[in-house]
N, C-alpha and C positions, 0 to 999 in steps of 0.2 A: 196301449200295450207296447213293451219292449216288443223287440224282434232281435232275439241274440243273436250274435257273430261275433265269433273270432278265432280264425285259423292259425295264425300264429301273433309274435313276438313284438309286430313290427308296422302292420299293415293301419291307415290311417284311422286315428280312435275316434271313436263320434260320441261315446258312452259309458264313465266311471264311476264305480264308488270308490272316492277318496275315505281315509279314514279323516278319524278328529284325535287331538289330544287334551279337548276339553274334560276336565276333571276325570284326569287320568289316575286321581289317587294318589297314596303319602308314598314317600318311598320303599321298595319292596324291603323285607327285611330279607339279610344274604341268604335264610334257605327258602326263598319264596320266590327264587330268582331261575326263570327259564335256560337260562343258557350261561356261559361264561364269560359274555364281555360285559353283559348285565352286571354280574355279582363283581367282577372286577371293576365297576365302576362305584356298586354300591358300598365295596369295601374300601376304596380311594376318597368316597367323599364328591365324587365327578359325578353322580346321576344327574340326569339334564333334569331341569326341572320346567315345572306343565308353562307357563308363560313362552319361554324360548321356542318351545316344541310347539306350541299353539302359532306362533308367528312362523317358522319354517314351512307348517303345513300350507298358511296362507298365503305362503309364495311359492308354492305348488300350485292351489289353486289358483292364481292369476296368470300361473302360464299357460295353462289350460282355458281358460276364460282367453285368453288372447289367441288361443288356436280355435275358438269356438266349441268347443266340448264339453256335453251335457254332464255334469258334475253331481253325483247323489252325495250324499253327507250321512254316516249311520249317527242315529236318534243316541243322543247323551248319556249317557248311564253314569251315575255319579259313583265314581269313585273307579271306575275303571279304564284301563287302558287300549285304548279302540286305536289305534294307531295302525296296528299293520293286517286293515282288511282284507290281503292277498291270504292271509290263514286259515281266514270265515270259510271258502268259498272260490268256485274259479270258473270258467265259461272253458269250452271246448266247441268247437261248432255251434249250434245250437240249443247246446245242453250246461246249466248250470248247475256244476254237482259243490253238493255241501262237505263241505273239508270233515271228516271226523277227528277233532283236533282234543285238545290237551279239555278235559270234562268242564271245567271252572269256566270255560270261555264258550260254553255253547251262548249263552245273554248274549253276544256278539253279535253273535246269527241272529237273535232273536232282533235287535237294533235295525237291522235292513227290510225289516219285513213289511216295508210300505214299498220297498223297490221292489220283492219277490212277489208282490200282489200286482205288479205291471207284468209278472211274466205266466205264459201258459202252466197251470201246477203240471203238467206231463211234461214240460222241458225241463224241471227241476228233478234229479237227482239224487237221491238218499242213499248212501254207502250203509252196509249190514255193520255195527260194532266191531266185528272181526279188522274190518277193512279203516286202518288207521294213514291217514293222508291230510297232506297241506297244500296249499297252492304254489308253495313258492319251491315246491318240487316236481312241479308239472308246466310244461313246455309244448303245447304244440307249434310244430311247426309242417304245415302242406300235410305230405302224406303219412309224416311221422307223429309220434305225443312222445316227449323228452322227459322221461323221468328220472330223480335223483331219488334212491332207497337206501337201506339198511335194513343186509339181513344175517347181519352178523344171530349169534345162538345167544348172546349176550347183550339181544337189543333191548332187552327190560330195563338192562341198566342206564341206558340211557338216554336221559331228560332231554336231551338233543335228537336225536332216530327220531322223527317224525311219522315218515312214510314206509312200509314196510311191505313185506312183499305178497302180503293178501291186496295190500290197492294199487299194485300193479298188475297184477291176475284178474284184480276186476273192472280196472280202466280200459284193459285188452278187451274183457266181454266186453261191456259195454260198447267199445266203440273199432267193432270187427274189422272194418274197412282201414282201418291206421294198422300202423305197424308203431308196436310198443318198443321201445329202447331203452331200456334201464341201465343208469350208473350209478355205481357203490360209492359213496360216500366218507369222506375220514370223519369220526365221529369226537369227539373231545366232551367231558361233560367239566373238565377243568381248566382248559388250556384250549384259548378266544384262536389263536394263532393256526392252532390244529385242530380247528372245527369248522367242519363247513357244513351249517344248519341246514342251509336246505340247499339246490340245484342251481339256485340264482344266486347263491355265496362265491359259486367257483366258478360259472359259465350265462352267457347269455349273447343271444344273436341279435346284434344292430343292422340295422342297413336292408338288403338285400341277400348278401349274401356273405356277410362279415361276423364277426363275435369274440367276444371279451371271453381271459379264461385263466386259469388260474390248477397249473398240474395238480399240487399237493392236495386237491381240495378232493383229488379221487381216489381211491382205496388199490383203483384196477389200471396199470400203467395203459393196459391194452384199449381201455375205455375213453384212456385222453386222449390217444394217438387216434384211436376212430372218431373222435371230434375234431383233433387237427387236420385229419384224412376229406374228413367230410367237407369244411370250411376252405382249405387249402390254408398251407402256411403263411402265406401271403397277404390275408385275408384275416388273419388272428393278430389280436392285441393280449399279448400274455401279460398277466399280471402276476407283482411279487406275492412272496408269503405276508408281510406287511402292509404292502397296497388289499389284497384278502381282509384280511382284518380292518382294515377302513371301508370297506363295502364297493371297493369302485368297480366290481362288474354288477352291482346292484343298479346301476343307472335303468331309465324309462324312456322307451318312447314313442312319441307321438304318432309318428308317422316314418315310410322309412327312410325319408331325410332329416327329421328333426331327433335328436333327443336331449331329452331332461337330465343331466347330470351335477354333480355337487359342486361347487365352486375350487374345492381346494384339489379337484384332481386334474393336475394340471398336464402332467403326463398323458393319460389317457384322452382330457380335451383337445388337446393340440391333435395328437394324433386322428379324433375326429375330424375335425376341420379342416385338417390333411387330406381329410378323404371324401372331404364337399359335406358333411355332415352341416347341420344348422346347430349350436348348441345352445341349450338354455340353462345358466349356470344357475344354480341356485342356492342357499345357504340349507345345509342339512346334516351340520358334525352330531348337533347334539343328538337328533335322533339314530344317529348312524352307536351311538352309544350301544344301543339298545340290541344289536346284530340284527341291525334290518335296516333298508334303508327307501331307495322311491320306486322300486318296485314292489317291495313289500307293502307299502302302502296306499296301493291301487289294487283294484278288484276291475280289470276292462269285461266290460258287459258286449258291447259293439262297435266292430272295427269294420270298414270297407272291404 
């Protein structure tokens, strides 16, 4: 049996589901396209296609394999796109609760279901339908859970709003002893530059007490300045509107001196290394295509 864990962001991983982009299907047609860097690529001609994106994953997996971290794989599904597991699905202490994500993609969930038979069915999870949530909008970290929502009146309109604010009233229930922290979101359902899909699009905490962030990416001036408050100045790696849009506070990691980040961000890796970071570069433009990048593509089950 598992034994979940994971309090936050950063602490050593002992336990993932990697996704796959084993036959991930033909390319989408542009209105079948989740978000705006997707359809921007499908309409250029640039969709990455499943070979490339099969080998980036595998050099994910061997950094993990070199860290010693027990690696799940979700089961094949032909013709769809399993790549960014962190969507299925997320751990919180003890508790893995099921994303209620975009309807098409419930098969996802269904694909790990030899990893959720290692866990107690009472530490799993199940949001009411009301309660729409994804993982790459939920951040614990210690005594906090970091979420990113949208609750705009006009959050129907968009294919982008993931998380809304029934699953953050119910992430609160659920886990009384945290203190919940929501931040509003810019939403774009055309414009890749002016959308931040989810919470790990514009912010993320490396290290101990550092974090990648990216202002535009929040609706509420007040709500970046209480993350820069929080982190200290000192301690933040701001990122452009453009660096945004190439995913680089989307980086993973291992532990909280090592992390996982892409090879062409050279910027933000130096700046690592600067600050005794370990890095492990690794090749990930094409799937960075898709507005997601190597956080979105881990599911941490158990972290020290």
């Amino acid at each position: 049996m598992l034994k979940l864990n994971v309090q936050d962001e950063t602490s050593r991983l002992r336990s993932v589901v990697l996704g796959t982009a084993k036959s991930c299907g033909p390319i989408p047609k542009p209105e079948e396209a989740y978000d705006p860097k997707s359809l921007e690529h499908i309409l250029a001609g640039t969709y990455p296609n499943e070979e490339d994106m099969v080998q980036e994953m595998d050099g994910f997996a061997k950094v993990f394999a070199k860290y010693d971290v027990q690696v799940f794989r979700p089961r094949v599904l032909k013709d769809c796109n399993q790549i960014f597991s962190r969507d299925i699905a997320f751990v919180i202490d003890d508790k893995l609760v099921k994303a209620n994500i975009l309807p098409d993609r419930e098969k996802e969930f269904q694909a790990i279901k030899y990893v959720l038979n290692k866990i107690d069915e009472d530490q799993i999870i199940y949001p009411p339908k009301e309660v729409h949530i994804e993982g790459g909008d939920v951040m614990p970290r210690g005594e906090y859970i970091f979420m990113g929502t949208y609750t705009g009146l006009d959050y129907p309109d968009y294919i982008t709003a993931r998380t809304n604010k029934e699953a953050v009233d119910f992430i609160a229930k659920q886990f009384p002893y945290k203190k919940v922290k929501a931040f509003e979101l810019r939403k774009s359902n055309t414009n890749a530059r002016e959308n931040a899909l989810h919470l790990d699009c514009c912010f993320q905490p490396v290290g101990k007490d550092k974090a990648i962030l990216h202002k535009n990416g929040f609706l509420k001036e007040e709500e970046y300045l209480w993350l820069l408050n929080y982190f200290g100045r000192d301690n933040v790696f701001e990122i452009t509107k453009e660096e945004m849009y190439n995913m680089m506070s989307n980086v993973f990691s291992i532990s909280p001196t090592v992390v996982v980040s892409e090879r062409n961000f050279t910027r933000l890796n130096n700046w690592l290394r600067e600050h005794d970071f370990t890095v492990e570069e690794i090749a990930y433009a094409e799937i960075a295509k898709q507005e997601g990048l190597l956080r979105c593509s881990t599911l941490p089950l158990v972290r020290d």
